[in-house]
Biopython code that builds the backbone (N, CA, C, O; Angstrom):
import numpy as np
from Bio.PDB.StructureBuilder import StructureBuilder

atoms = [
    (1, "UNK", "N", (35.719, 58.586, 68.075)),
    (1, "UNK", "CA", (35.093, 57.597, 68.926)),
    (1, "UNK", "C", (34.865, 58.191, 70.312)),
    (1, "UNK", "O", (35.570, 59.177, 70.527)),
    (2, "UNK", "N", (33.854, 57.743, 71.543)),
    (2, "UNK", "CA", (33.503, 58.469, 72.347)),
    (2, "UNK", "C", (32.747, 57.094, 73.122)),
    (2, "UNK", "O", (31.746, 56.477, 72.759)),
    (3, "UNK", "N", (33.743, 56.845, 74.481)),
    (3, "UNK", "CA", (33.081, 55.821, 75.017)),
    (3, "UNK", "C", (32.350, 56.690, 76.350)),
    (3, "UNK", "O", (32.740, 57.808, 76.687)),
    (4, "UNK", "N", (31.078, 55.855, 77.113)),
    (4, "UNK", "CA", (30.617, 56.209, 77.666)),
    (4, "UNK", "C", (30.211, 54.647, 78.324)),
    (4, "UNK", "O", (30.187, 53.573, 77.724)),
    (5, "UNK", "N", (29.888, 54.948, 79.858)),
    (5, "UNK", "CA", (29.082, 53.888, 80.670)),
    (5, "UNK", "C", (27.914, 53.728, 80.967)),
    (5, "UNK", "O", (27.336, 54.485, 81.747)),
    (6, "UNK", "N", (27.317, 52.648, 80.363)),
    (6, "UNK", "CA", (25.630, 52.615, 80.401)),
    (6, "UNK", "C", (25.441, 51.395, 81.415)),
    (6, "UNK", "O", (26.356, 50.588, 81.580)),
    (7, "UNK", "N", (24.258, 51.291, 82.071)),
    (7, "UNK", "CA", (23.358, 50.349, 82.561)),
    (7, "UNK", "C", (22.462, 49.825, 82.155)),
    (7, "UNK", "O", (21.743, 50.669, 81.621)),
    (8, "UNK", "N", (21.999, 48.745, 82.079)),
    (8, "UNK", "CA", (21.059, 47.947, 81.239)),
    (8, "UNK", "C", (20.541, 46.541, 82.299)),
    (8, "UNK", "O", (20.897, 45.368, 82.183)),
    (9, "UNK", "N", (19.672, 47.092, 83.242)),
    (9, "UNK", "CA", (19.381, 45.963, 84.037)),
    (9, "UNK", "C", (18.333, 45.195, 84.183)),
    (9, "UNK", "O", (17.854, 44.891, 85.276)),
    (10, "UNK", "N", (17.714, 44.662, 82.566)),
    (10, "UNK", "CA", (16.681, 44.639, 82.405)),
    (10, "UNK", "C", (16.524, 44.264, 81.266)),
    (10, "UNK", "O", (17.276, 44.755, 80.424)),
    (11, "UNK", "N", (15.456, 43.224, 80.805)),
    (11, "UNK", "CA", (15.252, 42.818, 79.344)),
    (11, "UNK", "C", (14.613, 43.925, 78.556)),
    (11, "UNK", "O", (14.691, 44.009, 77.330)),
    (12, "UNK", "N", (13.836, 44.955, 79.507)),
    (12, "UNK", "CA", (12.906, 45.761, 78.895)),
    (12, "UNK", "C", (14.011, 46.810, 78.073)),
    (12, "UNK", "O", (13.974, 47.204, 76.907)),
    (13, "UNK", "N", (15.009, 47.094, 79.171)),
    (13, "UNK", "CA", (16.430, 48.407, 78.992)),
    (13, "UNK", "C", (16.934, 47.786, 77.778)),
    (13, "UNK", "O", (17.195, 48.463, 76.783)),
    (14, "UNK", "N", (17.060, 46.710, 77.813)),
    (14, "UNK", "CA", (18.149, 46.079, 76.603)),
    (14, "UNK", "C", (17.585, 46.334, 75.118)),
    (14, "UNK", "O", (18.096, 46.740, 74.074)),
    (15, "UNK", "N", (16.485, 45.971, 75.444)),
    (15, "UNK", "CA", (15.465, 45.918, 73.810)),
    (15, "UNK", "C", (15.106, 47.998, 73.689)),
    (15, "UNK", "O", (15.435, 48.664, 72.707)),
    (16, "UNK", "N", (14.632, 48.388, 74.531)),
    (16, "UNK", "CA", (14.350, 49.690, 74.015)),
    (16, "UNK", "C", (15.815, 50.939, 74.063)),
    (16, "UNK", "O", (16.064, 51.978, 73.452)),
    (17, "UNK", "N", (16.437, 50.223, 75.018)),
    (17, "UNK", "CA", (18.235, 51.011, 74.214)),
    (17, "UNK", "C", (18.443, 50.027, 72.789)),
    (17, "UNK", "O", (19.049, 50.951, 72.248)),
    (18, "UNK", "N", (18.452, 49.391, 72.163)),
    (18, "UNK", "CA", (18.645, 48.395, 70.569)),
    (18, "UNK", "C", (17.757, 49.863, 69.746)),
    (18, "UNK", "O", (18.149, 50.605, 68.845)),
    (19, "UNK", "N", (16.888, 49.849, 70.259)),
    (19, "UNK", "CA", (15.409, 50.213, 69.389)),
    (19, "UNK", "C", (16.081, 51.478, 69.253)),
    (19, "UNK", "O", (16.390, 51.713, 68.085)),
    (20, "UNK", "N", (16.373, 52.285, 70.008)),
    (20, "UNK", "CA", (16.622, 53.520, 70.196)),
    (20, "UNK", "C", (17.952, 53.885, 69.251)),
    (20, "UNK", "O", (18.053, 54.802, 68.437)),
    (21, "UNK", "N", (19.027, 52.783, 69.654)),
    (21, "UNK", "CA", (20.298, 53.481, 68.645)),
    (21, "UNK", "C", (20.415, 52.702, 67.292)),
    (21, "UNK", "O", (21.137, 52.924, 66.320)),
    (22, "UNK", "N", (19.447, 51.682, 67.532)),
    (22, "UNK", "CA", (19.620, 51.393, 65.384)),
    (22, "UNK", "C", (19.150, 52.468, 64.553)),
    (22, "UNK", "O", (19.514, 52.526, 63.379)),
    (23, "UNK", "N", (18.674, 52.996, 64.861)),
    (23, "UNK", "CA", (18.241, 54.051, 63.693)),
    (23, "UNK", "C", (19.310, 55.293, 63.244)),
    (23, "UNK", "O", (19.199, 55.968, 62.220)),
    (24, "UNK", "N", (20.365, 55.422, 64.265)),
    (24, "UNK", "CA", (21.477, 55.791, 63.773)),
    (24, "UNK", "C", (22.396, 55.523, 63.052)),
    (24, "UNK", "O", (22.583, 54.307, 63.015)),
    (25, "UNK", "N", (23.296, 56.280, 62.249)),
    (25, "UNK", "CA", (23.961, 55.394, 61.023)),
    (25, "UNK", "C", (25.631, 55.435, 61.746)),
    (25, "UNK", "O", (26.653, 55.371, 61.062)),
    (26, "UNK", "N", (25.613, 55.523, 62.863)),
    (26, "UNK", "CA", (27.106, 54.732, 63.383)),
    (26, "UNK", "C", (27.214, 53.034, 64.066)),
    (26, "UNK", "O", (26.339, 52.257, 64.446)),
    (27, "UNK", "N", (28.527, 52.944, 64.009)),
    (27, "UNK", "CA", (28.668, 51.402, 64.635)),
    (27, "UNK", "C", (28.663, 51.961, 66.583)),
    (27, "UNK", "O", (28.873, 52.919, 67.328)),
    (28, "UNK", "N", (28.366, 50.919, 66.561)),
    (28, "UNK", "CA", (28.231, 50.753, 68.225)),
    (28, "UNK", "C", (28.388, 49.661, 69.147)),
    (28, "UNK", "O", (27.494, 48.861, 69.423)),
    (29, "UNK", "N", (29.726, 49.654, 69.684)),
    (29, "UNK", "CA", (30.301, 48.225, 70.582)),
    (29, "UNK", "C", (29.816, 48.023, 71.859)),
    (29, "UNK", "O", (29.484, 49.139, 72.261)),
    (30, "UNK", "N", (29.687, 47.539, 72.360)),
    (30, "UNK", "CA", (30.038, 47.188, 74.030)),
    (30, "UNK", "C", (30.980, 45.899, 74.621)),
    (30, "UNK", "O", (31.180, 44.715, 74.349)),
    (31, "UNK", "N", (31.370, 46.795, 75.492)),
    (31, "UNK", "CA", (32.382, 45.862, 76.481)),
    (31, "UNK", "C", (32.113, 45.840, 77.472)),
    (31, "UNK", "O", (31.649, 46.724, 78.192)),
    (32, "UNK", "N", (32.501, 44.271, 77.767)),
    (32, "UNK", "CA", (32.404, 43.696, 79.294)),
    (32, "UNK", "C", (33.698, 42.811, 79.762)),
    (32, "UNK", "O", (33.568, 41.595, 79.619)),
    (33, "UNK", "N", (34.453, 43.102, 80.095)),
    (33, "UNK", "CA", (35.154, 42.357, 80.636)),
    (33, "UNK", "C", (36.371, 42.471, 78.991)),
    (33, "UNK", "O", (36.839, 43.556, 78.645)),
    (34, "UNK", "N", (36.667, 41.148, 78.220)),
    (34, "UNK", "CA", (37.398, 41.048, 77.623)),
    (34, "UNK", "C", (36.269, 40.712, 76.378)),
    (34, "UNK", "O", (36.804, 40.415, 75.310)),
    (35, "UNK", "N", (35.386, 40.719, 76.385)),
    (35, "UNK", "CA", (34.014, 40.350, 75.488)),
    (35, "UNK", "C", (33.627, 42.003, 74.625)),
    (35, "UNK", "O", (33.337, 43.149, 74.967)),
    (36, "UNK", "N", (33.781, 41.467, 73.733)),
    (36, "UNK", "CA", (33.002, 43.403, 72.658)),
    (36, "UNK", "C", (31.790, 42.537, 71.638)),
    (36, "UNK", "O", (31.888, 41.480, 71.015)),
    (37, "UNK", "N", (30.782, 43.392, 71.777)),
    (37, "UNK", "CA", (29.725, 42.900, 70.788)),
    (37, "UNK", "C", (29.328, 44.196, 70.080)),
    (37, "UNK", "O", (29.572, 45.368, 70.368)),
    (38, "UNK", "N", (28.711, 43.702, 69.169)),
    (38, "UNK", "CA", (27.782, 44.817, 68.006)),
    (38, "UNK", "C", (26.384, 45.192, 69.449)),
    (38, "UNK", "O", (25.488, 44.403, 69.749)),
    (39, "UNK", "N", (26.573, 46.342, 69.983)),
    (39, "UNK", "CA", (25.764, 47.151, 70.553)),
    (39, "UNK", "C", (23.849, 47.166, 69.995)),
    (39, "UNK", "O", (22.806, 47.460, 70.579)),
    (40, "UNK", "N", (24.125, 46.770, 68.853)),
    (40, "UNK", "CA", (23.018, 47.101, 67.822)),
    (40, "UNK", "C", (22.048, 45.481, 68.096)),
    (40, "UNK", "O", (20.895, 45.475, 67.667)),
    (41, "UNK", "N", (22.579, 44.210, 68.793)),
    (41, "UNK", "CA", (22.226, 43.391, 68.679)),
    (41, "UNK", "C", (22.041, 42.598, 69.918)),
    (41, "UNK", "O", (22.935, 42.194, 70.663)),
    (42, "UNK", "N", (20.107, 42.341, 70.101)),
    (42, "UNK", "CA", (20.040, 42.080, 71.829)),
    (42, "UNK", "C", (20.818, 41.030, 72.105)),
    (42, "UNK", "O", (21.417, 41.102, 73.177)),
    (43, "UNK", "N", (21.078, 39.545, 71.091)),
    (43, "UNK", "CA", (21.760, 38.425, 71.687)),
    (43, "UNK", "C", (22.844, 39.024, 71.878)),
    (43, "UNK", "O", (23.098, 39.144, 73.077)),
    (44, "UNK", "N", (23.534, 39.418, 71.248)),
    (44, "UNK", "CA", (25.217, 39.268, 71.486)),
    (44, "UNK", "C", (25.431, 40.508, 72.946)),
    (44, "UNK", "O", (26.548, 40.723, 73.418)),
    (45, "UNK", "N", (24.078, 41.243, 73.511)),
    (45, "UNK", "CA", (24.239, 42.331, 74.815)),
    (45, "UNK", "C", (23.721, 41.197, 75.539)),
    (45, "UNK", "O", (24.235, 41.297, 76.653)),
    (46, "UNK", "N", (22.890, 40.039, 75.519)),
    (46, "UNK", "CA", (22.562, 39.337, 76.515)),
    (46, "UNK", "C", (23.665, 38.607, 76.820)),
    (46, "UNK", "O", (23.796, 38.241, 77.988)),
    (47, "UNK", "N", (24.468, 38.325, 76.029)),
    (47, "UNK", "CA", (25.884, 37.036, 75.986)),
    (47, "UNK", "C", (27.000, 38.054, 76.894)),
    (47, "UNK", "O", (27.982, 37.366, 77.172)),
    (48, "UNK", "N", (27.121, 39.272, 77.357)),
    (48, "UNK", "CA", (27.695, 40.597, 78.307)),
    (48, "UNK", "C", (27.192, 40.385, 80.005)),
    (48, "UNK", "O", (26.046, 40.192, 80.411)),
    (49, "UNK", "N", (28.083, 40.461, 80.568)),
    (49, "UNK", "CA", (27.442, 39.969, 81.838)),
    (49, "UNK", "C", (27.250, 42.049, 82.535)),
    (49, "UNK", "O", (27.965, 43.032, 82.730)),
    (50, "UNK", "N", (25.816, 41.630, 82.640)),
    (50, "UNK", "CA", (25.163, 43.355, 82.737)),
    (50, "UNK", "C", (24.372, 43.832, 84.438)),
    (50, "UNK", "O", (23.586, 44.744, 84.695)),
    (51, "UNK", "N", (25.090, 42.609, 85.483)),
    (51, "UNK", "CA", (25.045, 42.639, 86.641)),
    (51, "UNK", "C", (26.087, 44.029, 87.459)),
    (51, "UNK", "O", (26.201, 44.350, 88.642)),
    (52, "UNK", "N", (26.705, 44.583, 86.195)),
    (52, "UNK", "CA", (27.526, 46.192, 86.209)),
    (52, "UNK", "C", (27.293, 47.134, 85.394)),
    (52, "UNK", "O", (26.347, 46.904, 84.641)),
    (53, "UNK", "N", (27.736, 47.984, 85.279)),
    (53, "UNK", "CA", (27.897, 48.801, 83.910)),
    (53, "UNK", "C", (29.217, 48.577, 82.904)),
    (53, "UNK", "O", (30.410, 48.329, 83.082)),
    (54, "UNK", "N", (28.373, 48.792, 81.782)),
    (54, "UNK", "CA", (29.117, 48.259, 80.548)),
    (54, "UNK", "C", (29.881, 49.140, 79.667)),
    (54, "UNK", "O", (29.171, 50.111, 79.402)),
    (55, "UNK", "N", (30.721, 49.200, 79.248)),
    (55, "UNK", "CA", (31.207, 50.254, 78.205)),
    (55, "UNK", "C", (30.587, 50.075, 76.705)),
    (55, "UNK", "O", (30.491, 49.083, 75.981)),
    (56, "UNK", "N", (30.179, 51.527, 76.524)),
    (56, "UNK", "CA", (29.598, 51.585, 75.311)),
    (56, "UNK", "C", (30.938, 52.271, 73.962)),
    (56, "UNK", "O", (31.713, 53.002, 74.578)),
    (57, "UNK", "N", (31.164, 52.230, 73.080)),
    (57, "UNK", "CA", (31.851, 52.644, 72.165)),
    (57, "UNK", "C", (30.819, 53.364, 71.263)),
    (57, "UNK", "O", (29.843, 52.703, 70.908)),
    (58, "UNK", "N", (30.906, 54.370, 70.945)),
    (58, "UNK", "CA", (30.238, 55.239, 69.744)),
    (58, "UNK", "C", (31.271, 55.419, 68.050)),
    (58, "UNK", "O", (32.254, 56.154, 67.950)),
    (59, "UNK", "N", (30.892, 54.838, 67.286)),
    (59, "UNK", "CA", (32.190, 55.484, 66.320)),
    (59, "UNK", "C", (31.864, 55.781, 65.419)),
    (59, "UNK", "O", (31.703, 55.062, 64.432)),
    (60, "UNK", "N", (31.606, 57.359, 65.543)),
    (60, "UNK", "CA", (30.853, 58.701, 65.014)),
    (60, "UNK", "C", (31.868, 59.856, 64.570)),
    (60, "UNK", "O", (32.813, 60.074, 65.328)),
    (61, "UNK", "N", (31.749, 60.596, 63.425)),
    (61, "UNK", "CA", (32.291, 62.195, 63.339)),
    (61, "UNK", "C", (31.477, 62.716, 64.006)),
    (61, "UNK", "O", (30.324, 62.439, 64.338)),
    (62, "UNK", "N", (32.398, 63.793, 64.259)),
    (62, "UNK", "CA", (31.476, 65.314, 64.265)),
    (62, "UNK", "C", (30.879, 65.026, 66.126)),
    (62, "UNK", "O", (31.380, 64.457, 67.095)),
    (63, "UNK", "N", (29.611, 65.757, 65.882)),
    (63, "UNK", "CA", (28.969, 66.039, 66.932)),
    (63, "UNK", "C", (28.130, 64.995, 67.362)),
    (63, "UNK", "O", (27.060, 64.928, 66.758)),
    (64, "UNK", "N", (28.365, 64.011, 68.405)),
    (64, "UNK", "CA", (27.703, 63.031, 68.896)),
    (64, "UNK", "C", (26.246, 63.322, 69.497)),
    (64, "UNK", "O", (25.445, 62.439, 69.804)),
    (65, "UNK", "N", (25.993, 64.954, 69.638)),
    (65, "UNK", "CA", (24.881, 65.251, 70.995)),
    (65, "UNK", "C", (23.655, 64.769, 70.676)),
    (65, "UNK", "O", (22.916, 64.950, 71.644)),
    (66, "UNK", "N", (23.044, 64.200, 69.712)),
    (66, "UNK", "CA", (21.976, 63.780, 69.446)),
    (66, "UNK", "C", (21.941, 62.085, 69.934)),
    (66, "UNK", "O", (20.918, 61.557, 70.368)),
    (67, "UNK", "N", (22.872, 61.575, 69.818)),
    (67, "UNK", "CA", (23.209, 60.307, 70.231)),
    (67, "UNK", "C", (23.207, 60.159, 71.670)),
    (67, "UNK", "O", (22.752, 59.182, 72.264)),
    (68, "UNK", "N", (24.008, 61.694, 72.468)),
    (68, "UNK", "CA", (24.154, 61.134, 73.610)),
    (68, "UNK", "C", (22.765, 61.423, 74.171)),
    (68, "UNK", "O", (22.325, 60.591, 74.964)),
    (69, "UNK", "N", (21.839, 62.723, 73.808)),
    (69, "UNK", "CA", (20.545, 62.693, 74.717)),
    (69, "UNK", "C", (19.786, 61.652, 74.399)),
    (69, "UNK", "O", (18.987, 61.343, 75.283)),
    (70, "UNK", "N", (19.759, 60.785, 73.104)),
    (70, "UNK", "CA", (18.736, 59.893, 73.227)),
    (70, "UNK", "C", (19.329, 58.543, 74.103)),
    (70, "UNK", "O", (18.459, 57.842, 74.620)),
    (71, "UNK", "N", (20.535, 58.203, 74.268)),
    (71, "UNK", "CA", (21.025, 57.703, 75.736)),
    (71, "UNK", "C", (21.142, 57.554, 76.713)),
    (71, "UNK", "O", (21.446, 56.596, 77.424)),
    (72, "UNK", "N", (20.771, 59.049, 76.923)),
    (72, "UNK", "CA", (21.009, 59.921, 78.579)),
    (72, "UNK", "C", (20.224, 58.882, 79.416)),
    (72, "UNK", "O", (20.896, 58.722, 80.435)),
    (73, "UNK", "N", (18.901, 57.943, 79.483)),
    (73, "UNK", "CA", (18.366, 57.839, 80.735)),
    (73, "UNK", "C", (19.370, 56.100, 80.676)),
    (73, "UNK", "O", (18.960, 55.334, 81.549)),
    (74, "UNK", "N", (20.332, 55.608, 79.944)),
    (74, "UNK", "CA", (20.902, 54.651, 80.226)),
    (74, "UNK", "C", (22.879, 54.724, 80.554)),
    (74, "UNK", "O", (23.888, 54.072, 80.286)),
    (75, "UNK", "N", (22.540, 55.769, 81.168)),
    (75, "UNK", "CA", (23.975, 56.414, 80.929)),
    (75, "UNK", "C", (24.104, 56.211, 82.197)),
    (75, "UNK", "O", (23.327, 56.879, 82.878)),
    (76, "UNK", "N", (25.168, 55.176, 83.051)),
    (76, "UNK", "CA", (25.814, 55.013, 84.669)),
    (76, "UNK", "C", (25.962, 55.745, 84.777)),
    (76, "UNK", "O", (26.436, 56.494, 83.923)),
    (77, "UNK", "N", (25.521, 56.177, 86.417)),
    (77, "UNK", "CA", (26.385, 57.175, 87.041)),
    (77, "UNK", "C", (27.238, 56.915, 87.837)),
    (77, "UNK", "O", (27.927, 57.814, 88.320)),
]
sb = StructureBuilder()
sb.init_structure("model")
sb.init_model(0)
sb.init_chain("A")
sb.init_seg("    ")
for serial, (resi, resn, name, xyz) in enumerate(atoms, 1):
    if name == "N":
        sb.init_residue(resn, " ", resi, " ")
    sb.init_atom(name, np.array(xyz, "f"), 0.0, 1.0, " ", f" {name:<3s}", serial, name[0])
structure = sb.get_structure()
């Protein structure tokens, strides 16, 4: 597993980060606060309060790097 902090400040960010990591065959959480949703699904990232950055969960073998560059432009700094 391999968490990382993303930003999503935006209906447009929300739907084209979805678009982007369903096509991968891992699960994918986010957390906000005490709240975890299926990453993969815009309601349950809109129900995340995303006025911060959010923790993402990856839970993948092996080599994540294909996952993380297609991430990279939603990745907090």
């Amino acid at each position: 597993m391999k968490t990382v902090q993303i930003s999503l400040e935006s209906i447009d960010k929300v739907n084209e980060f979805v678009r982007i990591i369903t096509p991968f065959p891992y699960d994918f959480d986010m957390r906000s606060g005490r709240y975890t949703v299926d990453a993969k699904s815009n309601l349950g990232i809109f129900s995340l309060d995303l006025s911060r950055p959010v923790s993402l969960d990856i839970y993948g073998e092996g080599s994540l790097d294909e996952v993380m560059n297609a991430i990279g432009p939603f990745l907090a700094e």
